[in-house]
Backbone as a printed PyTorch tensor [residue, N CA C, xyz], in Angstrom:
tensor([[[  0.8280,  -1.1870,   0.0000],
         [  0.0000,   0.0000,   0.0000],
         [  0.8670,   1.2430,   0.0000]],

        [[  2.0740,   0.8450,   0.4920],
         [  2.8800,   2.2530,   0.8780],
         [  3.5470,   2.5890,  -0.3120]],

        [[  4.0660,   1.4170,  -1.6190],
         [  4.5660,   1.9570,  -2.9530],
         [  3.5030,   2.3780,  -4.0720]],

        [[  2.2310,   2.2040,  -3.5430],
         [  1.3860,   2.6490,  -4.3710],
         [  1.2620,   4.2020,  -4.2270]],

        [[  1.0680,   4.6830,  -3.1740],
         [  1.5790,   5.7560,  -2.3990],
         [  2.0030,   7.0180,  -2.9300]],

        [[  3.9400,   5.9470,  -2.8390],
         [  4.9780,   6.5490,  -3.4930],
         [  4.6790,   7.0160,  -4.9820]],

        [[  4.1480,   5.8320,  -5.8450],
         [  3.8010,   6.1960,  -6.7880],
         [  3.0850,   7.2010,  -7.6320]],

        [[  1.7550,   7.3560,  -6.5490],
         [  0.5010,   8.8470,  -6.5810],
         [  1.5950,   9.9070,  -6.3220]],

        [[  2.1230,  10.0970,  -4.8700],
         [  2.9820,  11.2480,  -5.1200],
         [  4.1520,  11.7430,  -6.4960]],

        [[  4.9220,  10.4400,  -6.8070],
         [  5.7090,  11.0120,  -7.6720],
         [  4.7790,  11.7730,  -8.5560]],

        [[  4.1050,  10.5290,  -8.9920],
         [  3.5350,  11.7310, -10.3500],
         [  2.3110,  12.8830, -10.4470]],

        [[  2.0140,  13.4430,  -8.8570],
         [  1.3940,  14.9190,  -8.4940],
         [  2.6160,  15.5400,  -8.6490]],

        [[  4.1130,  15.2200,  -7.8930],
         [  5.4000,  15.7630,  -8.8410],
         [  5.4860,  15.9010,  -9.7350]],

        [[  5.7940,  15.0730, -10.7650],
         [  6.0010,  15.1210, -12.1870],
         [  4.8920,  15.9250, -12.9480]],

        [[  3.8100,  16.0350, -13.0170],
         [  3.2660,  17.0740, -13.4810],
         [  2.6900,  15.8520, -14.5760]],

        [[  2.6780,  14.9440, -14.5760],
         [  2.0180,  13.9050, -15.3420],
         [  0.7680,  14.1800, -15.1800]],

        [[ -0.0870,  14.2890, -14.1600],
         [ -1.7280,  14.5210, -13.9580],
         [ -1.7840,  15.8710, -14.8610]],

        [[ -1.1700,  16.5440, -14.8470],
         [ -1.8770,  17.9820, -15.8090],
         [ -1.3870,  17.6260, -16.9970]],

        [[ -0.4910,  17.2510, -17.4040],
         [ -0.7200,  16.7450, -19.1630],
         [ -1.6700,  15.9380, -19.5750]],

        [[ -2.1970,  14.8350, -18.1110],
         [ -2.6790,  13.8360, -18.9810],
         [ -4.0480,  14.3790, -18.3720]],

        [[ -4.4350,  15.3590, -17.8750],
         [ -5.8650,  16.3920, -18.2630],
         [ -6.0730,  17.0340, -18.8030]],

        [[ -4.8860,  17.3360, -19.6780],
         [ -5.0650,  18.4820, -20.6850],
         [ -5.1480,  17.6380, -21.6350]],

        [[ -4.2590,  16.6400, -22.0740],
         [ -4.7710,  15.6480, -23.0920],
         [ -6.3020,  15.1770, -23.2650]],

        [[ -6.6380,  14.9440, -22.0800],
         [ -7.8430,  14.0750, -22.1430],
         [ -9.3020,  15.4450, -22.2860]],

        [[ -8.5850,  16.6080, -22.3340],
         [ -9.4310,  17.8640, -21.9240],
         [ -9.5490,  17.7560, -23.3990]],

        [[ -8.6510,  17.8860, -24.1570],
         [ -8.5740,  17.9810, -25.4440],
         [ -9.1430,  17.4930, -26.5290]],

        [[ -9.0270,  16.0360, -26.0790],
         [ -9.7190,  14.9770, -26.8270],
         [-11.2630,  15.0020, -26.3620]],

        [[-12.0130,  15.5390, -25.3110],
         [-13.1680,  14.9860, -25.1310],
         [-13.4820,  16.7580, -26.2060]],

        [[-13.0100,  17.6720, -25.8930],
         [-13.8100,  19.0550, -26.4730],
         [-13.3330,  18.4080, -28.5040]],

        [[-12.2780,  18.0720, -28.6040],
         [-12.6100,  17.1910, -30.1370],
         [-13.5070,  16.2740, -30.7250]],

        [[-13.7150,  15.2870, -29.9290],
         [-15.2680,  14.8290, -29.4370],
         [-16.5500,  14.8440, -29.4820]],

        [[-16.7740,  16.2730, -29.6470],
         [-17.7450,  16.6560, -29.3030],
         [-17.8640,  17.7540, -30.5410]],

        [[-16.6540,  18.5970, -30.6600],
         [-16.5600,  19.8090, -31.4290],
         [-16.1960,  19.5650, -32.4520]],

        [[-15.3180,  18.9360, -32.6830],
         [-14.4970,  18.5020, -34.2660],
         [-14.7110,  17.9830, -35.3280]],

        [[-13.9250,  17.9490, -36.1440],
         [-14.0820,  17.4130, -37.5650],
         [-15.3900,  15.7660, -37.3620]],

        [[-14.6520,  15.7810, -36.7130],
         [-15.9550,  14.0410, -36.6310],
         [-16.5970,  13.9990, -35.2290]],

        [[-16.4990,  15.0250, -34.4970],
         [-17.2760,  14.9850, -33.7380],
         [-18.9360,  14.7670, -33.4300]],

        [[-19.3330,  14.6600, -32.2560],
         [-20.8570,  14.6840, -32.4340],
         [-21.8500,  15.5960, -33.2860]],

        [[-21.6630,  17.3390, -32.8970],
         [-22.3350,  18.1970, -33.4840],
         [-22.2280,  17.8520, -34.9720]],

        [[-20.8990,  17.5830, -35.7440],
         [-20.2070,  17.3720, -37.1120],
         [-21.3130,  16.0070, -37.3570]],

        [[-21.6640,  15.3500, -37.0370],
         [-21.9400,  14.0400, -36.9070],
         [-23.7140,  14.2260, -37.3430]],

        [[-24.0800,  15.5240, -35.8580],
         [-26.0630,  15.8130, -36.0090],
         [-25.9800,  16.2550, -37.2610]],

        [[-25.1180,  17.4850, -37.8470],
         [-25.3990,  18.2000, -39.0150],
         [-25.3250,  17.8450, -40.5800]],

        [[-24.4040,  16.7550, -40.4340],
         [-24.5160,  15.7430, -41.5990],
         [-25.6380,  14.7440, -41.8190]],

        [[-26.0840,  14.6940, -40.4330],
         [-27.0720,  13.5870, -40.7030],
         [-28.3760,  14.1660, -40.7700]],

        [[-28.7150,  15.6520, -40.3420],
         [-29.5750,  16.3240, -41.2130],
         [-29.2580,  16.7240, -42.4650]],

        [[-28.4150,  16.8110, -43.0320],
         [-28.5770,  17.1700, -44.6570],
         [-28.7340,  16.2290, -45.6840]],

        [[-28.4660,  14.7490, -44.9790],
         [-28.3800,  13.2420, -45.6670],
         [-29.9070,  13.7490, -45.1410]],

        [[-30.4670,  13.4790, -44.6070],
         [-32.1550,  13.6810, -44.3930],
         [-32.6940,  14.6010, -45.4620]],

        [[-32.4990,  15.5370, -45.6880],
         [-32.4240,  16.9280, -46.3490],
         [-32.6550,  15.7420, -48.2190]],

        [[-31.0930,  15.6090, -48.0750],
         [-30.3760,  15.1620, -49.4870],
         [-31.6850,  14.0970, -49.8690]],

        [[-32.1660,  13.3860, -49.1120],
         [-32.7920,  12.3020, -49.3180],
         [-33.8480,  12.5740, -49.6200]],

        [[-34.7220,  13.4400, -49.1480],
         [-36.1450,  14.0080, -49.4660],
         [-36.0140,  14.5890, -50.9110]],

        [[-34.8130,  15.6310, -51.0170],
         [-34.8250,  16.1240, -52.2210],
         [-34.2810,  14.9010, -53.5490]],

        [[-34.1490,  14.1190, -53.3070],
         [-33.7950,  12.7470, -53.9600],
         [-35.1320,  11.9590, -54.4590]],

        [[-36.0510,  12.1690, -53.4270],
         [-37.0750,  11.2580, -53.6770],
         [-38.1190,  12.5980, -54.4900]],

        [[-38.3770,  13.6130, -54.1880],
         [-39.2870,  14.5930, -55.2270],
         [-38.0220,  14.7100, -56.6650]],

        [[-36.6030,  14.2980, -56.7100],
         [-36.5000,  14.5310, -58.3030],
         [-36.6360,  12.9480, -58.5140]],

        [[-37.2070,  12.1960, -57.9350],
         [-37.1060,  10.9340, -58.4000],
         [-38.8230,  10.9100, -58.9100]],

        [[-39.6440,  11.3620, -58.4080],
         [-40.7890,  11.4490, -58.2880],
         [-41.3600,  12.4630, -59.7690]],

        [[-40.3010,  13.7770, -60.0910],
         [-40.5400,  14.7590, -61.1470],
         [-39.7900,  13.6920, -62.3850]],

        [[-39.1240,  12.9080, -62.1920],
         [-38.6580,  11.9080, -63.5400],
         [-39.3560,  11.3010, -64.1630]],

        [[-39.8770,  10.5040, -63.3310],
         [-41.2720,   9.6810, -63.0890],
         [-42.3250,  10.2570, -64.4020]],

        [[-42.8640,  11.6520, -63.9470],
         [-43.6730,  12.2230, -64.2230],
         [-43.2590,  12.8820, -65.7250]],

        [[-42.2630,  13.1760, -65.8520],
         [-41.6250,  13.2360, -67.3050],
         [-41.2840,  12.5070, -68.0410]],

        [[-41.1710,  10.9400, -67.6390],
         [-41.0800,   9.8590, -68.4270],
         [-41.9630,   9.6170, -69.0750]],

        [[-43.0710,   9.5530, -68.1410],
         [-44.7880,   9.3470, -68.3310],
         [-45.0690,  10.4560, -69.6330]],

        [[-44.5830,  11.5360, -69.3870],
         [-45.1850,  12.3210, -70.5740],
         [-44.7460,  12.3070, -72.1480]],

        [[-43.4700,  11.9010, -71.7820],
         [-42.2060,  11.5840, -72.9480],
         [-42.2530,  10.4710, -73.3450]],

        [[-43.0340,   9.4810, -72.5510],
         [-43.8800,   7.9060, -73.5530],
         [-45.1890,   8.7130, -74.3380]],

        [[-46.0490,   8.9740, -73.6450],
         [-46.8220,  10.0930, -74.1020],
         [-47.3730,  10.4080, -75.6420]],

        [[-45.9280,  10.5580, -75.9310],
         [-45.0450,  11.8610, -76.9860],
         [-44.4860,  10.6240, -78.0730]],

        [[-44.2770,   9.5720, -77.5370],
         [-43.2340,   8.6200, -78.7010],
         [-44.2480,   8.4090, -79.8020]],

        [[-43.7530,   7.7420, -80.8040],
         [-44.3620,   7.2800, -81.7160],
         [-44.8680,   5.9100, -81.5120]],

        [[-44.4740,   4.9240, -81.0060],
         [-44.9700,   4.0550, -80.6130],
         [-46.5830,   4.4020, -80.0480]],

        [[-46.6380,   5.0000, -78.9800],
         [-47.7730,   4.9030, -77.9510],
         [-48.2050,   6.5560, -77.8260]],

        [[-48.4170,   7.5850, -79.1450],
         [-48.7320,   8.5130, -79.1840],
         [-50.6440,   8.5870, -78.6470]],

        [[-50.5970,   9.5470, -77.5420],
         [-51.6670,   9.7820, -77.0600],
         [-52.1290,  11.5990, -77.4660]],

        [[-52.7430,  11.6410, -78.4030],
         [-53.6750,  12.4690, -79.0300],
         [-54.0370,  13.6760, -78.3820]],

        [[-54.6100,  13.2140, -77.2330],
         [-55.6020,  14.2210, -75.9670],
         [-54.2240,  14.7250, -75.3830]],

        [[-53.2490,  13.8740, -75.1640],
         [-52.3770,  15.0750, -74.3040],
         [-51.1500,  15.9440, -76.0070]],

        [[-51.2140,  15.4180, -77.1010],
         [-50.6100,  16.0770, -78.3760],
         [-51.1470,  17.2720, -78.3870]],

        [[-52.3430,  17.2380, -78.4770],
         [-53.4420,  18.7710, -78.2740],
         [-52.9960,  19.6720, -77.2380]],

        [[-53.1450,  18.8610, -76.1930],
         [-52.8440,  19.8510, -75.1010],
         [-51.8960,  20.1700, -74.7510]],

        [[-50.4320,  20.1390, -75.2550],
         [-49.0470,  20.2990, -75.5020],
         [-49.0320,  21.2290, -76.6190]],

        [[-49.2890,  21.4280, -77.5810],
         [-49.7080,  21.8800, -78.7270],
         [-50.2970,  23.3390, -78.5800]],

        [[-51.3840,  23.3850, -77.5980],
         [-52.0740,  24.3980, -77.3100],
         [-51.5510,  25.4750, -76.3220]],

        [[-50.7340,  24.5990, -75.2500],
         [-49.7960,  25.5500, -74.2300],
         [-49.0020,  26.0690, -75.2430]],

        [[-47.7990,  25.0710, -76.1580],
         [-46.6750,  25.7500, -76.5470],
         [-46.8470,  26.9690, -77.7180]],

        [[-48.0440,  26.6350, -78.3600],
         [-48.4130,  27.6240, -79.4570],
         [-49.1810,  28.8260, -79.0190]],

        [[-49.7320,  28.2180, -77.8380],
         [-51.0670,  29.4900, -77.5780],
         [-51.9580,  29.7490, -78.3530]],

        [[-53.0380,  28.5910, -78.1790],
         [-54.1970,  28.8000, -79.0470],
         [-55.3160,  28.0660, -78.4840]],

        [[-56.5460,  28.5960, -79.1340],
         [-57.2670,  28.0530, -78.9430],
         [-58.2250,  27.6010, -79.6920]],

        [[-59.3820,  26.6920, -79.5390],
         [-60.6320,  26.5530, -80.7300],
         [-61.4500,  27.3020, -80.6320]],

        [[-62.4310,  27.7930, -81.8470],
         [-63.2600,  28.7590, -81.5700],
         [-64.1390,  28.6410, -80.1210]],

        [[-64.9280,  29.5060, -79.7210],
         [-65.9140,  28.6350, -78.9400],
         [-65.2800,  28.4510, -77.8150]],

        [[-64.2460,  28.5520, -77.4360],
         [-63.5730,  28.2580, -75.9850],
         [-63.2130,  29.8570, -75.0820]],

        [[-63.2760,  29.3060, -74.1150],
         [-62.7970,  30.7520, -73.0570],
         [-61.4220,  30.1680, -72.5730]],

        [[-60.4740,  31.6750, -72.2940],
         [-59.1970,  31.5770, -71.7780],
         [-59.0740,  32.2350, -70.2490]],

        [[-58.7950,  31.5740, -69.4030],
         [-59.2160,  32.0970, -68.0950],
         [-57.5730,  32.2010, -67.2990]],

        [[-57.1530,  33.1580, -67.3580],
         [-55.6810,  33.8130, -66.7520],
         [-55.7820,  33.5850, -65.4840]],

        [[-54.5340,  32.7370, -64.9220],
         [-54.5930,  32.6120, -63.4390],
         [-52.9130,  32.7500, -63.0420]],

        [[-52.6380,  33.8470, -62.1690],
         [-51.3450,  34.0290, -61.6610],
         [-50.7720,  33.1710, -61.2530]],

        [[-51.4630,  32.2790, -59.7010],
         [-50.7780,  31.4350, -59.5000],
         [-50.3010,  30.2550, -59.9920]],

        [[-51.7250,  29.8180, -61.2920],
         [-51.0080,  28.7430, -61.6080],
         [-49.2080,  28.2860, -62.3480]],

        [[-49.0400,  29.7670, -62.9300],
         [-48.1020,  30.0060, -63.4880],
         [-46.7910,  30.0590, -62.2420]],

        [[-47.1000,  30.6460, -61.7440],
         [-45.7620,  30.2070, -60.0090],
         [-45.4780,  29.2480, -59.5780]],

        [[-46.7000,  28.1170, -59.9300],
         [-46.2470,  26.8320, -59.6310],
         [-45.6100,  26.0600, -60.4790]],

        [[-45.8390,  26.6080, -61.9200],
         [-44.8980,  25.8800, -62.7010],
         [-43.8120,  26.1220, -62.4660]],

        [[-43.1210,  27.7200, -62.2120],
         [-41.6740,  28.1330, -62.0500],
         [-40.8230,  27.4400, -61.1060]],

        [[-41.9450,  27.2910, -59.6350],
         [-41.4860,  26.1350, -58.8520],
         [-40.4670,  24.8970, -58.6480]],

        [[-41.3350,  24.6560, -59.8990],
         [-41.1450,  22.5900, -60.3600],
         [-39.4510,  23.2590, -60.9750]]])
């Protein structure tokens, strides 16, 4: 019991306890603060959250442009939406029809 002692004292001498708290001071505020730390750690794993949502709406707007661009082929040309492609890009209409101007709908296209 008495060289164990000896031992605690030498190294409150040696100054070993304050390096190896400043070391260990060091490493826990890296830990926590640093390059791979925890905070480093929450904020990546919200933007992979982030990244992922915005992954699944352009996966979702592909989708929806594929659909229109079969549509459009020659193979499997659909008529009712030729017209109505036709009519946005030219701006026209058939006699006999009304044109009804709406702001917002146009904001939501800019949106997409």
């Amino acid at each position: 019991m008495n060289t164990l002692n000896d031992i605690w004292n030498r190294l409150k001498k040696s100054g070993f306890l304050i390096v190896f708290g400043i070391c260990s001071f060091y490493f826990v505020i890296n830990a926590i603060k640093g390059d791979r730390g925890i905070f480093r750690y929450l904020y990546l794993k919200s933007k992979v959250a982030a990244a992922t949502q915005n992954l699944a709406r352009y996966e979702a707007q592909k989708k929806d442009l594929e659909k229109k661009v079969a549509m459009l082929s020659e193979q499997s040309l659909d008529l009712d939406y030729l017209e109505e492609r036709a009519r946005i890009v030219l701006n026209m209409v058939k006699d006999g029809e009304y044109v009804i101007l709406d702001k917002d709908i146009d904001n939501d296209k800019k949106t997409l």
